[in-house]
BALOBA-1460 file (C-alpha; in Angstrom, 3 decimals):
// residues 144
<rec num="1" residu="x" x="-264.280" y="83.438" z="87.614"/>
<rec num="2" residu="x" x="-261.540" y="81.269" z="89.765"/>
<rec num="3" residu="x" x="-260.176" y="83.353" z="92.413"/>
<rec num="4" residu="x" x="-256.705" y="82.520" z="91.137"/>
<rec num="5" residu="x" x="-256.558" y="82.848" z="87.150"/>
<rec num="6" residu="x" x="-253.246" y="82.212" z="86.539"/>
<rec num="7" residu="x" x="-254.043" y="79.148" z="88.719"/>
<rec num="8" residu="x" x="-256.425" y="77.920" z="86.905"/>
<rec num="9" residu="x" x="-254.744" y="78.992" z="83.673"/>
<rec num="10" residu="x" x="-251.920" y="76.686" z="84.474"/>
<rec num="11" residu="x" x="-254.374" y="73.490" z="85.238"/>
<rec num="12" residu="x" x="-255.927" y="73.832" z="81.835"/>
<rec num="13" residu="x" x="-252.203" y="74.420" z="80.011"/>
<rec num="14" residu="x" x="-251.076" y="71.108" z="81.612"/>
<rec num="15" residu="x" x="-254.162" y="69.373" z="80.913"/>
<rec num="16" residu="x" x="-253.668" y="70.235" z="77.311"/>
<rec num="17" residu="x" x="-249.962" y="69.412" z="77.416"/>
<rec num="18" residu="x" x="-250.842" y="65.451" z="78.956"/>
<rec num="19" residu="x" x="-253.664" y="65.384" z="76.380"/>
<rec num="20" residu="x" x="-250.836" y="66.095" z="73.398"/>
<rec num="21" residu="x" x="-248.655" y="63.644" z="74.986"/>
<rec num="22" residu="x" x="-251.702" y="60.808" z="74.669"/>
<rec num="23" residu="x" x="-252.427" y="61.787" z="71.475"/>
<rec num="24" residu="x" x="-248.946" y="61.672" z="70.109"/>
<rec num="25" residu="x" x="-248.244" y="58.243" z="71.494"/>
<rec num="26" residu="x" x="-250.907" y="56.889" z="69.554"/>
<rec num="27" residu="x" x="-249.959" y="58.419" z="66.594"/>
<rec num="28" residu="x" x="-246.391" y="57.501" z="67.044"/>
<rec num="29" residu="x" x="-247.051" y="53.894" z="67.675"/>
<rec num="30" residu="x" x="-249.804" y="53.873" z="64.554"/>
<rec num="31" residu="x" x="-247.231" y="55.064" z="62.083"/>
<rec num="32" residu="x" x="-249.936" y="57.691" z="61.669"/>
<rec num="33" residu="x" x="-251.888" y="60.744" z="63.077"/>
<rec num="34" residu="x" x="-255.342" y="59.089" z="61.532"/>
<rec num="35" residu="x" x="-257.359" y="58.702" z="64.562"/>
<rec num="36" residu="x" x="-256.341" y="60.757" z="66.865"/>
<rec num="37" residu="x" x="-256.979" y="64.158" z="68.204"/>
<rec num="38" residu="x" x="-253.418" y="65.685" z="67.720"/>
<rec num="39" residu="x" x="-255.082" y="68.857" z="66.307"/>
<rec num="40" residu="x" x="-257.619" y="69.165" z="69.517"/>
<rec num="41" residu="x" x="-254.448" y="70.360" z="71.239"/>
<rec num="42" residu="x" x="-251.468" y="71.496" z="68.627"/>
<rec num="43" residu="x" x="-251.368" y="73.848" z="66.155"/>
<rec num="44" residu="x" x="-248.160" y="75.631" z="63.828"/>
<rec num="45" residu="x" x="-244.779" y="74.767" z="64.912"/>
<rec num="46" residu="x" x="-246.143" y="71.999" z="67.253"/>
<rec num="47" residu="x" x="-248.393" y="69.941" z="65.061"/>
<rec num="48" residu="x" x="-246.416" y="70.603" z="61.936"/>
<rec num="49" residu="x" x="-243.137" y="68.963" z="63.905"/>
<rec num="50" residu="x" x="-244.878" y="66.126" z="65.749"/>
<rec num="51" residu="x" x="-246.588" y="65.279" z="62.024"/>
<rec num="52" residu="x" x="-243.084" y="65.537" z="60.485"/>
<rec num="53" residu="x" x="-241.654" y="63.146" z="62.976"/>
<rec num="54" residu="x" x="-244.425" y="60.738" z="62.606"/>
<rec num="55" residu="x" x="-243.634" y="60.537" z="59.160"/>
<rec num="56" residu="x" x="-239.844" y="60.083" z="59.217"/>
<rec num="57" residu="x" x="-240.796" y="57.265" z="61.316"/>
<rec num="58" residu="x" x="-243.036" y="55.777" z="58.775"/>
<rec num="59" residu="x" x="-240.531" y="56.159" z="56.286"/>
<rec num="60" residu="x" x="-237.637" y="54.329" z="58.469"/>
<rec num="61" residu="x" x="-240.311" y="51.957" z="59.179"/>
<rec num="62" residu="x" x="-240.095" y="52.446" z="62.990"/>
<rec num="63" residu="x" x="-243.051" y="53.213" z="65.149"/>
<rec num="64" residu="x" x="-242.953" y="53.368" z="69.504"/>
<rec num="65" residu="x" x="-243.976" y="51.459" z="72.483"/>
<rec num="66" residu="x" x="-244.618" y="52.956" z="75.570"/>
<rec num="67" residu="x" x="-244.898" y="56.405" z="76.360"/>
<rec num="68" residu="x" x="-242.593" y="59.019" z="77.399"/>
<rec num="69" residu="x" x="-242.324" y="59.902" z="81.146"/>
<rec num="70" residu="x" x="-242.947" y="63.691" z="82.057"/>
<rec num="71" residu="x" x="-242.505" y="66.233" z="84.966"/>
<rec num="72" residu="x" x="-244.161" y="69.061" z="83.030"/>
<rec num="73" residu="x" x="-244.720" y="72.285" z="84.565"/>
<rec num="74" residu="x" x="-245.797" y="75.623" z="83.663"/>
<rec num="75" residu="x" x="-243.167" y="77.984" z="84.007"/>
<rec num="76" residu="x" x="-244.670" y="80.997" z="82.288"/>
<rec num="77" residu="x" x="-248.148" y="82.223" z="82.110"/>
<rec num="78" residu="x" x="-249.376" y="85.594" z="80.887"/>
<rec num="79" residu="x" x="-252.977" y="86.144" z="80.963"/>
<rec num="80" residu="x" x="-252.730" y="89.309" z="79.664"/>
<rec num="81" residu="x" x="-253.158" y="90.972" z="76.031"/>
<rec num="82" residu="x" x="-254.908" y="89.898" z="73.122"/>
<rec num="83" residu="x" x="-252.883" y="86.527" z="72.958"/>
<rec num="84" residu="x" x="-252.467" y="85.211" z="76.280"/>
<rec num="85" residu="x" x="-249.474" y="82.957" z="75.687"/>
<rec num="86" residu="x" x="-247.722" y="80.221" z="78.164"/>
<rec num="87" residu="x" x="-244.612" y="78.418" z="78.682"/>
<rec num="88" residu="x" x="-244.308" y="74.742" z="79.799"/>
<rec num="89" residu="x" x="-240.962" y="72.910" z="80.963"/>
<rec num="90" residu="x" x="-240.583" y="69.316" z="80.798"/>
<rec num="91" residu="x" x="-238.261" y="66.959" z="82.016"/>
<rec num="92" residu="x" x="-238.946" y="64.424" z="78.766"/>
<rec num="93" residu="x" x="-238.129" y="61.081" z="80.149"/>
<rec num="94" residu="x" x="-237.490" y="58.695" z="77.447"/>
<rec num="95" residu="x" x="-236.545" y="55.253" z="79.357"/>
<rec num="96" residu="x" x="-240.052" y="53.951" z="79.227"/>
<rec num="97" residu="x" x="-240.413" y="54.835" z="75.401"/>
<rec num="98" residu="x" x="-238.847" y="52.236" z="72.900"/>
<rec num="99" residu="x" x="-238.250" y="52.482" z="69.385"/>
<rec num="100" residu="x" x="-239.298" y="49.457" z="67.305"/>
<rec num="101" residu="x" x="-238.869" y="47.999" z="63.971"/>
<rec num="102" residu="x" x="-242.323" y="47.756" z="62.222"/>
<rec num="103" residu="x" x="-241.528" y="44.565" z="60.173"/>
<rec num="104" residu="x" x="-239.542" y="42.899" z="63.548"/>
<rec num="105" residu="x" x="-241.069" y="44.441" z="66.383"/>
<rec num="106" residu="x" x="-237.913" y="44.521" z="67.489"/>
<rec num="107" residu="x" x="-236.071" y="46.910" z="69.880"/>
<rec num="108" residu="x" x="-233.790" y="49.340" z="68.186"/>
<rec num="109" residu="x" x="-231.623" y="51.004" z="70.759"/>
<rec num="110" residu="x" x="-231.381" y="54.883" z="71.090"/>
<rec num="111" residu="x" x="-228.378" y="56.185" z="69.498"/>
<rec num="112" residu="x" x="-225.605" y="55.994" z="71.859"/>
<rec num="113" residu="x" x="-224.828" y="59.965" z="72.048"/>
<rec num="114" residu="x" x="-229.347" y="60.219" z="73.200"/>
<rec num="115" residu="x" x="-229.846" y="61.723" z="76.597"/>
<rec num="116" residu="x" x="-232.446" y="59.348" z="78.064"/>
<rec num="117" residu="x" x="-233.953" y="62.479" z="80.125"/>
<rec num="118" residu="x" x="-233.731" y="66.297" z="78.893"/>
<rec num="119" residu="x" x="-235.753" y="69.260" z="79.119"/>
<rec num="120" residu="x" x="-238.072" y="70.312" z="76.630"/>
<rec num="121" residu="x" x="-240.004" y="73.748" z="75.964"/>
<rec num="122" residu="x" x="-243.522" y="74.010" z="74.669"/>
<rec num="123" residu="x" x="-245.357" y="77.298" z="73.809"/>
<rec num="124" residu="x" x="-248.785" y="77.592" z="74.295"/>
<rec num="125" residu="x" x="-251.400" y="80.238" z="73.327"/>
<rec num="126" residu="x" x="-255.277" y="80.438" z="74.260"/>
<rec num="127" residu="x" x="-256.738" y="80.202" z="71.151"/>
<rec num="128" residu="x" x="-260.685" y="80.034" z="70.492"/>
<rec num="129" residu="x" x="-261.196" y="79.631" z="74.152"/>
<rec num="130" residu="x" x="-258.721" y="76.721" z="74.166"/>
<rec num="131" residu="x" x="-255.143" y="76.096" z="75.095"/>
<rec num="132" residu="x" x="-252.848" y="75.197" z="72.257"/>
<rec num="133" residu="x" x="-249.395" y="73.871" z="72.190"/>
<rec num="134" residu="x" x="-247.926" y="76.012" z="69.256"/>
<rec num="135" residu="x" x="-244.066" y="75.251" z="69.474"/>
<rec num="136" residu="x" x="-241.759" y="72.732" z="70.917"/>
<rec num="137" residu="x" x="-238.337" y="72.580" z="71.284"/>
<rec num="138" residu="x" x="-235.916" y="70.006" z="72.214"/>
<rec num="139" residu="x" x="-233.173" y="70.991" z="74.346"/>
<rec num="140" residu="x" x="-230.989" y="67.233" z="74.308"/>
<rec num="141" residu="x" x="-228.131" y="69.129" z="75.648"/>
<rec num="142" residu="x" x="-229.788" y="69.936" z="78.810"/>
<rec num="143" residu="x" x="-230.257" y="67.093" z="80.738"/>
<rec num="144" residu="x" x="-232.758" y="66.371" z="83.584"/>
């Protein structure tokens, strides 16, 4: 056992959170989550909203380039229970992240009243052994 659990805790939360985040930009640029391992590393509220999204963007016929910048940290961590739960805060950077038509490829700007950087919220629970992001929310009105 790590001498520091919480520490250690914390480096497997954040690996799952950048493994999400690699996942997801696949699926977002695909138009799909086929192929990826989106459910390796979300589950409820988390998967169910990052599949939702994926498929209004299918629908709009939009996909991404890119990938979101981060500054992710845990900012809650309790080990203790039958649940052990987590927090992570991000500053979600979206400057390096483009929106694109499907049948154009081309750039379709942000709409004007978008944040390009604002903090996001992600729940996490150990589940099976595993860290899984369980809930997200988007906070656009505080920026980063």
């Amino acid at each position: 056992m790590s001498a520091d659990p919480q520490a250690e805790a914390k480096t497997k939360i954040l690996a799952t959170y950048s493994a999400f985040w690699e996942e997801s930009v696949k699926a977002y640029e695909a138009g799909t989550e086929q192929g990826t391992k989106l459910v390796d590393y979300a589950a409820k509220d988390a998967l169910n909203q990052t599949l939702t999204d994926i498929a209004n963007m299918q629908r709009a016929g939009t996909a991404t380039k890119g990938a979101p910048g981060h500054r992710a940290e845990v900012s809650a961590v309790n080990l203790s229970g039958e649940q052990p739960t987590a927090t992570i805060s991000d500053c979600f950077d979206l400057s390096t992240w483009k929106i694109i038509d499907r049948s154009s490829g081309q750039v379709r700007p942000f709409p004007t009243e978008q944040p390009m950087h604002y903090i996001t919220v992600f729940d996490a629970e150990l589940q099976g052994g595993r860290w899984m992001l369980t809930k997200f929310v988007r906070h656009g009105d505080r920026t980063c």
